[in-house]
N, C-alpha and C positions, 0 to 999 in steps of 0.2 A: 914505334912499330907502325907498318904500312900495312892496312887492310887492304885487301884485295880480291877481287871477285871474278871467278873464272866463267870465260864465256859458256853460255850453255852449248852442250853436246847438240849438233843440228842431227832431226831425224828425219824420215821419208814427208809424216805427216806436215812438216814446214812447208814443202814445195807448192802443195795447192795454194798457201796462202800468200806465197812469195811470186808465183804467178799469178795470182788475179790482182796484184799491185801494174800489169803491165796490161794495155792495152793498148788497140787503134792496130792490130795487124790480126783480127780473129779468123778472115779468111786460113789462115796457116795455123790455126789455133791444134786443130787435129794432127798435123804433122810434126808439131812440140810436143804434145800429149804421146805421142807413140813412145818417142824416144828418151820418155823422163825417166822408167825403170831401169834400162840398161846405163842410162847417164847416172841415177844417185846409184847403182850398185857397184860402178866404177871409181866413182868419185868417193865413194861411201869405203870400201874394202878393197880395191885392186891397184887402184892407178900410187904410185910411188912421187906424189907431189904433192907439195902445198904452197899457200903464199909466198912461205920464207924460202923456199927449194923453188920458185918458178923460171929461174933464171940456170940452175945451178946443170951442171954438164950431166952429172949423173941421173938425172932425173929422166920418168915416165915421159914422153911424150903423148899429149892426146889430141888429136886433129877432126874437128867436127866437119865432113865434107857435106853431110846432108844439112846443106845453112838457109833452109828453106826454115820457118818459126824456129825463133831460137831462144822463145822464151824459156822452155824448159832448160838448157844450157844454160840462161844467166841468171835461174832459179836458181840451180844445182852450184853454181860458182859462186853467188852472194852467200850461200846457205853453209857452204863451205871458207870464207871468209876471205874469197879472193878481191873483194871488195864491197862497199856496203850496201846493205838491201834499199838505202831511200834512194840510189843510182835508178833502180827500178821503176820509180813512178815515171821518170821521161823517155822511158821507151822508144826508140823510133822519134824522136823529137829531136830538132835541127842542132840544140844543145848539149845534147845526150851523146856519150860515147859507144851508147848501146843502139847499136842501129840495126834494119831489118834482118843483115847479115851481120857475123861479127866481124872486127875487123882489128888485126891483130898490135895493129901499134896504137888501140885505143881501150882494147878490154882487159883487164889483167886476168893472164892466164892463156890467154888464147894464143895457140901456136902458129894459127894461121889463118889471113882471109880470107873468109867465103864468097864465093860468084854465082857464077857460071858452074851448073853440076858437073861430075866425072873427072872434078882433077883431083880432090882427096886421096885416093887411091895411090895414084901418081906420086903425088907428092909424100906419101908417105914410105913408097918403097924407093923415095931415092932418101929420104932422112933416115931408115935403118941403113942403106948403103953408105950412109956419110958417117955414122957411129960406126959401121963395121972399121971405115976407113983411119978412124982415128983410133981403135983398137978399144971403144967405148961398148963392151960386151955386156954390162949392165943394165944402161935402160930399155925401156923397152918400146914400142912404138904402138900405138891404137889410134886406128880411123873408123870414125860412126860414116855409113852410107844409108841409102836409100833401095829400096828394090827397085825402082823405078828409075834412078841413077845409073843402075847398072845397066842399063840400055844405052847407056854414051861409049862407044867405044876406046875411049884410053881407058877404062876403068879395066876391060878385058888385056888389053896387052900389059899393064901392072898383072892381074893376077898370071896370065904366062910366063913372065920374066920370073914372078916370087917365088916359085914352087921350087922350080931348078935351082933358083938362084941360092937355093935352102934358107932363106931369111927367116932363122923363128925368133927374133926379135920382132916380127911384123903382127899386129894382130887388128884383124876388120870384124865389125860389129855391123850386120846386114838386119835393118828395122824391112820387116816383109810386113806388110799391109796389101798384099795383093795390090799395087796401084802400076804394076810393071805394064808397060804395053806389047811385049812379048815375052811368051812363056820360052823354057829351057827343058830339055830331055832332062827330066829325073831332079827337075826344081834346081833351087836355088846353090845347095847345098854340092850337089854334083856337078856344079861348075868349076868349083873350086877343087873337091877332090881329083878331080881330073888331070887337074894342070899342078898338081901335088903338094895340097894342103893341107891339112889333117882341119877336120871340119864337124861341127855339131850342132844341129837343129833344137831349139827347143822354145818353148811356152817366154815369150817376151815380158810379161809380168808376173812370170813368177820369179822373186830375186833369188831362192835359192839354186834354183836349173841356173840362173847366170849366172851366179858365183862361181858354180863349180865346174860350167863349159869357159868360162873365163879363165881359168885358174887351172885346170888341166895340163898337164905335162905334154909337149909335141916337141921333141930334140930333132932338131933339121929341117923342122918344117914350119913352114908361117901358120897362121891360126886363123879362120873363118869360121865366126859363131849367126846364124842364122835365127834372128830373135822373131817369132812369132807375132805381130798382134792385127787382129783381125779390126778391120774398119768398122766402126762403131756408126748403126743405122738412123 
């Protein structure tokens, strides 16, 4: 008989200590910290993927476009066992496959490389148009942005195309931190309802408002959740 000892269940509380094993990028340290809630309640309860499923057709896709600190991302992916936490101490290091942005043919799990802000968007309403096209009505598609992001222009002709386009396999996770350098009639949230997305505002570190704006029913329409978190003084 073969003992065996199952890995323990990863909880929220790991994350602090799985990012302070990374360092040498704290300029960006704020901009990871925003986005750790809506990443472990994704990762935690919604997203339809894991190690063994990261490849596999049916699966969630999740596309981090805001790749500005991505330490919370390769918190949330060690902590989840997309590969192992001592990867973490090289951080940003010449050897390290974890670099400032992730970069998708070096981190397991990552769908895509990050640059240049305002292509996530992009790129993820042509990957539910590529599932549409293989009749792949299953997974589902999520990109994390920035409010500040959403000042690059291709970010707005994705959300005009998605609305009509009816893609409710699409769903964008908007981290507001006020850091936008232009405001929008009626905020964030009314950009999207406009160009016809079924959309919901709410408190960014509270996991249960995300769960259940994440998880909401919207048939014919893509999904834009507006996560809350106010810049920490």
């Amino acid at each position: 008989m073969t003992n065996s000892t199952a890995a323990p269940t990863p909880t929220y509380r790991d994350l602090h200590r799985l990012m302070s094993l990374m360092t040498g990028d704290e300029k960006h340290g704020p901009a990871a910290t925003s986005t750790l809630d809506a990443l472990w309640v994704l990762y935690d309860r919604v997203l339809r993927v894991t190690p063994e499923t990261a490849d596999a057709p049916g699966r969630d896709r999740f596309l981090l476009s805001k790749g500005h600190g991505p330490m919370a991302y390769y918190a949330v992916l060690a902590a989840h066992g997309f590969f192992d936490e001592e990867l973490l101490a090289g951080f940003g290091s010449y050897e390290s496959p974890l670099g400032h942005h992730p970069d998708r043919l070096l981190v397991p799990g990552a769908e895509i490389g990050s640059g240049s802000l305002g292509h996530g968007l992009p790129l993820a309403v042509g990957t539910a148009l590529g599932l549409r096209a293989q009749g792949l009505t299953g997974p589902r598609v999520w990109v994390l942005t920035g409010d500040a992001e959403l000042d690059e222009g291709s970010n707005h002709e994705a959300i005009a195309y998605a609305g009509p386009a009816g893609l409710d396999q699409l769903h964008t996770v908007v981290i507001d931190n006020a850091s936008a350098s232009y405001g929008r009639p009626g905020g964030i949230a009314a950009r999207f309802a406009t160009a016809g997305w079924s959309v919901a505002s709410v408190d960014g570190r509270d996991h249960e408002a995300l769960y259940d704006a994440f998880t909401a029913p919207h048939p014919g329409q893509p999904r834009a959740v507006v996560a809350r978190v106010p810049a920490k003084r």
